[in-house]
DRENNU-110666 format. One line per field, with one value per residue (C-alpha): x, y, z; residue in one letter. Coordinates in Angstrom, 3 decimals, always signed. Layout:
DRENNU-110666
c1	c(X  ...)
c2	c(Y  ...)
c3	c(Z  ...)
aa	c(a  ...)
This chain:
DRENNU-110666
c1	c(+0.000  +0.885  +0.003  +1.210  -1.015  -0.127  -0.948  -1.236  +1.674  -0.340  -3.031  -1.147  +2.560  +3.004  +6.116  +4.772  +4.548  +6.627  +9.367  +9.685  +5.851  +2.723  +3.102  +0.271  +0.562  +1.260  +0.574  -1.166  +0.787  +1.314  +4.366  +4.928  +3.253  +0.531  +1.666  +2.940  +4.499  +3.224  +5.007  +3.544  +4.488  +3.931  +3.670  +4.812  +3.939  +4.694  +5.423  +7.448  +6.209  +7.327  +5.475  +3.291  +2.129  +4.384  +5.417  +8.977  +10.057  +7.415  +8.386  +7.022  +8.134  +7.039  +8.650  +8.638  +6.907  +6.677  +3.081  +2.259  -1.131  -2.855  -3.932  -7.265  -5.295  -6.315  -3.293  -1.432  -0.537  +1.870  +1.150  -2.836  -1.386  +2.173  +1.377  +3.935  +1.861  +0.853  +2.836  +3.711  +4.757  +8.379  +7.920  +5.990  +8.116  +10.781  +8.897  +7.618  +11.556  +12.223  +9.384  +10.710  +14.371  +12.726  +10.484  +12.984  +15.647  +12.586  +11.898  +15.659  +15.775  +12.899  +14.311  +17.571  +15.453  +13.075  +16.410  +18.167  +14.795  +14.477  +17.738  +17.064  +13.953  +15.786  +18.106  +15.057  +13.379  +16.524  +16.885  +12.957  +13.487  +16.840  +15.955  +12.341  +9.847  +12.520  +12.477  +11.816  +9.148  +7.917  +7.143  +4.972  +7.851  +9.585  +11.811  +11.603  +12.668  +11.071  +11.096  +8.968  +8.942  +9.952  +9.383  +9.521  +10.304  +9.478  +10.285  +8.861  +12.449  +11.998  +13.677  +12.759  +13.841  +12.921  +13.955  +13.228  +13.901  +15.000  +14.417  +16.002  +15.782  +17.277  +17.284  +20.005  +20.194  +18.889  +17.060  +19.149  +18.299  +19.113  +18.402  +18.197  +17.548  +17.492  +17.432  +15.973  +16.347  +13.170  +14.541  +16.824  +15.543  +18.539  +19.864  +21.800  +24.669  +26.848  +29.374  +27.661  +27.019  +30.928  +32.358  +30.309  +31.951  +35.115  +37.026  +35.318  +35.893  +38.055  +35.372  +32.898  +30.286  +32.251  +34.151  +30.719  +29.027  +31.907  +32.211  +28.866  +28.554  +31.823  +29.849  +27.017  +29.578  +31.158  +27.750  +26.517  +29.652  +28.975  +32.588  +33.347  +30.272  +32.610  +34.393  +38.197  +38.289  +34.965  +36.430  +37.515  +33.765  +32.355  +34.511  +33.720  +29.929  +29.377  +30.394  +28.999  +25.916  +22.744  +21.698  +18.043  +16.926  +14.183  +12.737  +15.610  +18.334  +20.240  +19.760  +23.149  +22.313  +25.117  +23.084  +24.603  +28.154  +29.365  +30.810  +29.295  +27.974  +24.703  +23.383  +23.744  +21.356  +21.981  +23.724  +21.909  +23.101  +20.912  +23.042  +21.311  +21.192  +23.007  +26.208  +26.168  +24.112  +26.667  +28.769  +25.989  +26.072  +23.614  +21.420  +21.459  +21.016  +17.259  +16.172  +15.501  +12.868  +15.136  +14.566  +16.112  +17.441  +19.614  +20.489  +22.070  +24.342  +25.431  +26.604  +28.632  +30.377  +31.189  +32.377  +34.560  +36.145  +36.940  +38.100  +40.715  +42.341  +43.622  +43.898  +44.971  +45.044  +46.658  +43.267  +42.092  +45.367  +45.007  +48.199  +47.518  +48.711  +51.882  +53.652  +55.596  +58.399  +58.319  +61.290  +62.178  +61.577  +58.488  +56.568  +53.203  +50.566  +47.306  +43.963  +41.998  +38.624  +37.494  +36.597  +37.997  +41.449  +41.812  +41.826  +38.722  +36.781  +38.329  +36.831  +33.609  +33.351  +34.399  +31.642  +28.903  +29.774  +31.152  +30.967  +33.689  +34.885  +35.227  +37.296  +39.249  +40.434  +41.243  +43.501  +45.469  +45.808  +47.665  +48.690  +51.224  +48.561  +47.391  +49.262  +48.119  +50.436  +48.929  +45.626  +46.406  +45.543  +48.198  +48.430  +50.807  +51.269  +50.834  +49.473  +49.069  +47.399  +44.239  +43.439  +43.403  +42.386  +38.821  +36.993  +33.028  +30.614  +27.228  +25.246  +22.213  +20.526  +18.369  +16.944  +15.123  +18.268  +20.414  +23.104  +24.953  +26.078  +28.670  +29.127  +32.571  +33.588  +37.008  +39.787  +42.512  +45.581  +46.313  +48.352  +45.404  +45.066  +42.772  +39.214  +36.521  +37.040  +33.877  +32.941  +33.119  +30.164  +30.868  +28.350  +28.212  +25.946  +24.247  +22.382  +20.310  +21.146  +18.993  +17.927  +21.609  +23.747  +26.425  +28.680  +29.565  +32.013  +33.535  +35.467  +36.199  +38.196  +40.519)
c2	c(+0.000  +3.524  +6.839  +10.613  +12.746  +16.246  +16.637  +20.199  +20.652  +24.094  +25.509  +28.472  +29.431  +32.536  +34.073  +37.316  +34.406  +35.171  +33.103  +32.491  +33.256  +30.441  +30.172  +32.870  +35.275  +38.895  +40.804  +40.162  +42.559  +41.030  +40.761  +42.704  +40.101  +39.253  +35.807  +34.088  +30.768  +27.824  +24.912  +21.175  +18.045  +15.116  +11.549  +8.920  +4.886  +1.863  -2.144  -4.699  -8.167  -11.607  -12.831  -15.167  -11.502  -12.010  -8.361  -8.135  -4.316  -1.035  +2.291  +5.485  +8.800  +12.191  +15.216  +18.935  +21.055  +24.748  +26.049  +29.613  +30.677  +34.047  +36.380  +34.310  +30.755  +29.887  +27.910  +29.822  +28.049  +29.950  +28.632  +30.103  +33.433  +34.585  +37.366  +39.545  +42.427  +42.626  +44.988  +42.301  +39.464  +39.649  +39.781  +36.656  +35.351  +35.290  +33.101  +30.700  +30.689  +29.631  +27.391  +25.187  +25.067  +23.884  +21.626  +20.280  +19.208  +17.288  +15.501  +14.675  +13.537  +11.494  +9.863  +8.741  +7.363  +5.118  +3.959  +2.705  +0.561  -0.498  -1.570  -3.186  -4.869  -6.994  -8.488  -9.129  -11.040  -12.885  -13.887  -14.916  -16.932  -18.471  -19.339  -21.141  -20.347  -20.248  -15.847  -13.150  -12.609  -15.939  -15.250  -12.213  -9.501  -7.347  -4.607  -1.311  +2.194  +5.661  +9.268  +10.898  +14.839  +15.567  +19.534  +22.365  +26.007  +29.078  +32.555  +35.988  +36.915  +34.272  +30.931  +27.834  +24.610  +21.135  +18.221  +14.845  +11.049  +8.589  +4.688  +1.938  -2.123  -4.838  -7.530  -7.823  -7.809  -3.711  -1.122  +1.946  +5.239  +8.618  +12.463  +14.557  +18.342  +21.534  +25.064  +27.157  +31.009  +32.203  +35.532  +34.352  +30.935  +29.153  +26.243  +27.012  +24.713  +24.240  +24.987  +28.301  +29.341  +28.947  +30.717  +33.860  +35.271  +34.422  +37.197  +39.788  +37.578  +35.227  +33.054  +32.651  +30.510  +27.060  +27.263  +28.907  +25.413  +23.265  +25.269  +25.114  +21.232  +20.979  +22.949  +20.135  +17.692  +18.750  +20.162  +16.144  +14.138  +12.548  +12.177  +8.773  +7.565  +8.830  +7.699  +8.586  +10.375  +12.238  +15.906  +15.953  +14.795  +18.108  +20.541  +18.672  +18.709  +19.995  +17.115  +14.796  +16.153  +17.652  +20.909  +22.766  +25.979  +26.043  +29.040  +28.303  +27.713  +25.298  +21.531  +19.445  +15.809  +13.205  +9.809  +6.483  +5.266  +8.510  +9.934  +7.121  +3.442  +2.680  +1.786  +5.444  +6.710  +9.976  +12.336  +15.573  +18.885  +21.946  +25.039  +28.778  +31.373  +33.746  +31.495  +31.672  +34.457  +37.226  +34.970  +35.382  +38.227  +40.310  +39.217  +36.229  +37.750  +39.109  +35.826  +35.535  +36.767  +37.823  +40.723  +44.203  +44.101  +40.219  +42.306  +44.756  +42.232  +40.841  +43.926  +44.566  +41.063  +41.759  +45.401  +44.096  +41.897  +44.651  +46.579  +43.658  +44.889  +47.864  +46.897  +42.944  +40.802  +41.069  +42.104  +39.583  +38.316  +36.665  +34.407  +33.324  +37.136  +38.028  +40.064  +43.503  +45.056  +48.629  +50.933  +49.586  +46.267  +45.401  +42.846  +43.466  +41.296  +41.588  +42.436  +39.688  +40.642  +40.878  +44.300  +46.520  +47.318  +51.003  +52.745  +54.790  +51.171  +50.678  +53.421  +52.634  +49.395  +50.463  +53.239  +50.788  +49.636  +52.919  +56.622  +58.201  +59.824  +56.481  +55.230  +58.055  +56.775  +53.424  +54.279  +57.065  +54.229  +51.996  +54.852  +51.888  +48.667  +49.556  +50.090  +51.270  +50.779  +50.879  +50.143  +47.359  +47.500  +45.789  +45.257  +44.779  +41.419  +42.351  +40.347  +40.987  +38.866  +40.030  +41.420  +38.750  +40.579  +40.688  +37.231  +36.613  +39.391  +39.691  +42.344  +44.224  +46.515  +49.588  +50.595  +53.826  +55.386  +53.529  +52.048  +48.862  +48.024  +45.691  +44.338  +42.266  +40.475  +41.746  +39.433  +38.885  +36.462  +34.632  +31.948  +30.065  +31.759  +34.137  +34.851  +37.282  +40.679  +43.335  +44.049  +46.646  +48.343  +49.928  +51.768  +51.336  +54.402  +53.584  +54.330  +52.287  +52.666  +49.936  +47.784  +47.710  +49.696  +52.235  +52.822  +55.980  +54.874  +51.662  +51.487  +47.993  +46.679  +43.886)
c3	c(+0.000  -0.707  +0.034  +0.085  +2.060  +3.394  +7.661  +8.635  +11.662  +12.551  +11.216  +10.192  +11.886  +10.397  +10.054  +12.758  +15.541  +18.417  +18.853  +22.483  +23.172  +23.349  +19.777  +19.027  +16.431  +18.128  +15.147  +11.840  +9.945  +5.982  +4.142  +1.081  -1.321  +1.525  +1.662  +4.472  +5.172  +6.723  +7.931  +6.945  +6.911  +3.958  +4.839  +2.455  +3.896  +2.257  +2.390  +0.877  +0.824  -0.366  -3.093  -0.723  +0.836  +4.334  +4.945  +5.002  +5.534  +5.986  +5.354  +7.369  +6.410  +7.613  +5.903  +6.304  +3.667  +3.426  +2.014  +0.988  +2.064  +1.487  +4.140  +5.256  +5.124  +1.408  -0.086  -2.514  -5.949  -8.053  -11.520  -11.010  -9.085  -9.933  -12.705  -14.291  -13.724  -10.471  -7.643  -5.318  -7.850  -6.886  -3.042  -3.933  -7.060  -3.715  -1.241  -4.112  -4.636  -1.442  -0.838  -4.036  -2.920  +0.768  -0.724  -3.561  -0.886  +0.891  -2.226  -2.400  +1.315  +0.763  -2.895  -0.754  +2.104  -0.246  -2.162  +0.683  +1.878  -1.599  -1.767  +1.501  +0.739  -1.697  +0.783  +2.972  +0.032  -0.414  +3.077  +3.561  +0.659  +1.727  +5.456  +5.177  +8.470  +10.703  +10.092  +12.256  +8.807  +9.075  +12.889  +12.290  +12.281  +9.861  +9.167  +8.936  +8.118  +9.574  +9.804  +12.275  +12.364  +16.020  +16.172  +13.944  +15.230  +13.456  +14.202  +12.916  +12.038  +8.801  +10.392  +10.314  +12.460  +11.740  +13.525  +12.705  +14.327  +11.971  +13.294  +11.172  +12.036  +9.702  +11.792  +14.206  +18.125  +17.736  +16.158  +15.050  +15.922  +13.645  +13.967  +10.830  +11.187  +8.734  +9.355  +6.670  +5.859  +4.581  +3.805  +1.605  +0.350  +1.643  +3.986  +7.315  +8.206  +11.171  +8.944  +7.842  +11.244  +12.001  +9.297  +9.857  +12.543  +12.945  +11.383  +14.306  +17.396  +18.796  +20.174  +17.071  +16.813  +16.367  +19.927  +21.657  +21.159  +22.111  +25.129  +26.153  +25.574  +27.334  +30.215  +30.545  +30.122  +32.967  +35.388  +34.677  +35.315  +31.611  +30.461  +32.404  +29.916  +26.712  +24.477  +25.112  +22.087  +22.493  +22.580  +19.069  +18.021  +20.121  +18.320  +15.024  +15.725  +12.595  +10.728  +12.819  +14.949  +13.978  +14.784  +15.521  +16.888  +19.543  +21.827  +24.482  +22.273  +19.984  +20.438  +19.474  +18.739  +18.382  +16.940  +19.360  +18.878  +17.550  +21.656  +23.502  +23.382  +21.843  +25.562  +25.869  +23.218  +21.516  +23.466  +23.258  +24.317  +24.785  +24.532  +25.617  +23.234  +25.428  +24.999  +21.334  +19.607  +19.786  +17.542  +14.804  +12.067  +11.898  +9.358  +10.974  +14.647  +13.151  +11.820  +15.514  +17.591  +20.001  +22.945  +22.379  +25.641  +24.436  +21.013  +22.865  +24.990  +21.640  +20.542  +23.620  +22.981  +19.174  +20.398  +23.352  +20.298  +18.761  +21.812  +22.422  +18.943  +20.119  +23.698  +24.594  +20.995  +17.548  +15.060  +12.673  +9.836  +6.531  +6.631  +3.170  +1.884  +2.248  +5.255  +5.008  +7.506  +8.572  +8.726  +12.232  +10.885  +12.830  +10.463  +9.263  +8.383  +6.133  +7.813  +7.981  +7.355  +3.678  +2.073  +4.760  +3.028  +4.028  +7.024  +6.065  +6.176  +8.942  +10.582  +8.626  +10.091  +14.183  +13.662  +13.072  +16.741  +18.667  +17.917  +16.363  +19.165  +20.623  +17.257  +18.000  +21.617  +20.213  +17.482  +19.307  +21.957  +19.847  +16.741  +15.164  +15.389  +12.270  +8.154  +5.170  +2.288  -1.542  -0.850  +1.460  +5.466  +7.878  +10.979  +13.729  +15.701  +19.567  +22.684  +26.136  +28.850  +30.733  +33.676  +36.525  +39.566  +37.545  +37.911  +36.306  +35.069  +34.612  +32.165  +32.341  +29.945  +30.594  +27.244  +28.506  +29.774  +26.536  +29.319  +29.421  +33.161  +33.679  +37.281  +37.350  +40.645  +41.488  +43.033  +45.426  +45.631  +48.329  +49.228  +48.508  +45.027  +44.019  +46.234  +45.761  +47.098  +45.883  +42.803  +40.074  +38.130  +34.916  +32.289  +28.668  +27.281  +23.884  +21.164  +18.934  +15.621  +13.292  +16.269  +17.434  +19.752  +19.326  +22.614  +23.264  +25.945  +26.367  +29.313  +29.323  +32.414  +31.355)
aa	c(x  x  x  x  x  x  x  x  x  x  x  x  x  x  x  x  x  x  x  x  x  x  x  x  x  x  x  x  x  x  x  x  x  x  x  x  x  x  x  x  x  x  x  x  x  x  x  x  x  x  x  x  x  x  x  x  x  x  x  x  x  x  x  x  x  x  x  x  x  x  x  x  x  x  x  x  x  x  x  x  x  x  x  x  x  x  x  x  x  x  x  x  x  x  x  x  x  x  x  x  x  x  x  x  x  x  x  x  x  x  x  x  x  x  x  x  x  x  x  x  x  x  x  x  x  x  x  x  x  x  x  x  x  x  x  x  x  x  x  x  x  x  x  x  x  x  x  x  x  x  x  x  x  x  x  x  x  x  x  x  x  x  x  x  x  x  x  x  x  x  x  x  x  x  x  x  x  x  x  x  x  x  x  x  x  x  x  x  x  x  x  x  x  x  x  x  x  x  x  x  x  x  x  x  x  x  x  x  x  x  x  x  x  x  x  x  x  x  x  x  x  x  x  x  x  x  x  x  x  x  x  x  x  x  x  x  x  x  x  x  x  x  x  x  x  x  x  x  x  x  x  x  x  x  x  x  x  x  x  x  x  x  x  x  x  x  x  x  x  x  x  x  x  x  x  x  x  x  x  x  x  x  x  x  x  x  x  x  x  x  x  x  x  x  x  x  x  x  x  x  x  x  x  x  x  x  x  x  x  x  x  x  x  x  x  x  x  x  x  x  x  x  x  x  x  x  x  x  x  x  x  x  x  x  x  x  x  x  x  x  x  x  x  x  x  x  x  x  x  x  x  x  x  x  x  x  x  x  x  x  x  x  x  x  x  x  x  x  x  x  x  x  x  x  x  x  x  x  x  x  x  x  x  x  x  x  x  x  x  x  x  x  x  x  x  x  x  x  x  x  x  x  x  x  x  x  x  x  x  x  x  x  x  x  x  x  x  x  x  x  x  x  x  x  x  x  x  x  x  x  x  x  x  x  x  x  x  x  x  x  x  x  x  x  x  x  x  x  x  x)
């Protein structure tokens, strides 16, 4: 038996729902085309059997699907709606664009996973045939291969998170267990990797996106005593987790599946890590940043991490290099190297770029602070190799936001040594003023401690 059928997930999960809210819409306002998107899933079902009608393998697959419905839910079909002439075809020429690419890699997924039980099937016919009534078939069982849509998280900002359980059992002394997940870009009809999600950020911070996650697993790792359970070589998995995890968003955070036997036995199960979004989405760009609906108050937090990166430039680390361009030497023969971050190759974008996160005044400070840290030389910026440690009389800090005065406070727990090392002595409050310039802040002072 076959079917296809399409199972509505929500009636309607518009893109203005609220991300961390009940999942109610909060406002009804229309996009440009007056189409919104609404998450669905398709269910494909079917058996194998031997030719005397034993079933030998059944197949169970639930899919995501993206569906464009108008303003009062009616589905939207672009072949009888998409006109040339109309003001809002290309708003909507865009999200039938992205609904196919969504949709198209769903038909893909689902092409491999009927392959593989085809392909499967086969050896289960040969093996029925080969053994007699002595089978797990013969005895009323079979095999089987599934894919059951777990949860699927949608924000406002134009994001959406599917995760799905995949359940596999070809005979043996266990069923096999699988997580598949995608994370989809509505905005610009594209997929979000691990991969993508790392290589963001790393040219404005030294802790991007990539060592935020392996941190924070290491973190539960460590709260849980779960290590003894590990692998020995489970560490180089964690910072790998984009090769060999699967990734989702959800209202609290990202979820980081590893599927059994990857970091720990199969009696383990899948090792799941759920890591906050305030240890990871300051390591996000910005475009990326409002794909979430994320509180003004968080926003402005990131911003304070991406401009304390920058800070450290001038102040404690060597800026951003591209290694793979060549170094110069100054008069005094102090060796240069080439910025790192692409299209800022003069020290007016240089200044372009500090400006988006502190006022000129501020830029000011910082390069009169360290006047040599930067080179320009034909066209080309450089800059200087220099390091310093931090700080260590300043232990953990905690931040809070006051958006109707525009202030950052920073409260840092200040410390003594002793002969028994360092202990807690006070604490320290500084203030960050801001303003918000596009939904993010500009520091007018940044008197950063360390």
């Amino acid at each position: 038996m076959k079917k296809w059928m399409t199972l509505l997930l929500a009636a309607a999960i518009l893109l203005g729902l609220a991300a961390c809210g009940a999942g109610a819409p909060e406002d009804d306002a229309p996009s440009e085309s007056g189409l919104h998107f609404a998450a669905a899933t398709s269910v494909y079902e079917n058996e194998y059997k031997a030719d005397d009608g034993t079933l030998l393998l059944s197949e169970h697959y639930e899919l995501p699907r993206l569906e464009l419905r108008t303003a009062d839910g009616t589905l939207y079909t672009a072949a009888e709606n998409l006109t040339a002439n109309t003001a809002s075809s290309g708003a909507a020429a865009a999200q039938v664009m992205a609904q196919s690419v969504f949709n198209n890699e769903m038909d893909s997924v689902l092409a491999g996973l009927k392959a593989e039980a085809g392909q499967m099937a086969a050896e289960a016919k040969k093996l029925y045939a080969s053994d007699g009534g002595d089978s797990l078939f013969a005895l009323g069982g079979h095999w089987a291969s599934e894919l059951t849509v777990g949860s699927v998280y949608q924000t406002g900002g134009g994001l959406v998170s599917v995760r799905a359980e995949g359940y596999t059992y070809y005979g043996g002394s266990h069923p096999n267990g699988s997580t598949r997940a995608w994370n989809f870009d509505l905005t610009t009809g594209g997929f979000l990797t691990a991969d993508d999600l790392a290589e963001q950020n790393g040219a404005y911070s030294d802790y991007p996106f990539r060592r935020a996650i392996y941190w924070g697993m290491l973190d539960e790792i460590e709260a849980k005593g779960l290590a003894e359970g590990y692998f020995d070589d489970y560490d180089s998995y964690l910072w790998d987790f984009s090769s060999f995890a699967a990734i989702n968003f959800t209202a609290d955070g990202l979820t980081v599946t590893f599927d059994p036997y990857i970091i720990a036995p199969y009696a383990a199960g899948a090792q799941i890590f759920e890591i906050p979004y305030e240890k990871f989405f300051y390591t996000l760009d910005r475009h990326t940043q409002a794909l979430f609906d994320m509180p003004q108050e968080k926003i402005v937090e990131a911003d304070y991490h991406v401009t304390q990166s920058m800070w450290t430039w001038f102040h404690m680390t060597t800026p951003p290099i591209d290694e793979s361009m060549p170094s110069i030497e100054d008069e005094n023969g102090y060796t240069y190297y080439h910025f790192g971050i692409k299209g800022v190759d003069t020290m007016e974008q240089l200044r372009a770029l500090l400006e988006e996160h502190v006022t000129g005044e501020v830029v000011d400070e910082w390069l009169a602070y360290s006047p040599d840290r930067f080179k320009e030389v034909d066209g080309r910026l450089y800059v200087l190799s220099a390091d310093r440690g931090g700080d260590d009389s300043y232990g953990s800090q905690s931040l809070s936001v006051d958006l109707e005065r525009g202030v950052l406070t920073q409260t840092v727990e200040r410390l003594d040594y002793t002969d028994d090392g360092y202990v807690p002595n006070g604490e320290e409050v500084f203030e960050y003023p801001f303003t918000l310039v596009d939904g993010h802040a500009v520091f007018s002072a940044f008197p950063c401690p360390y």
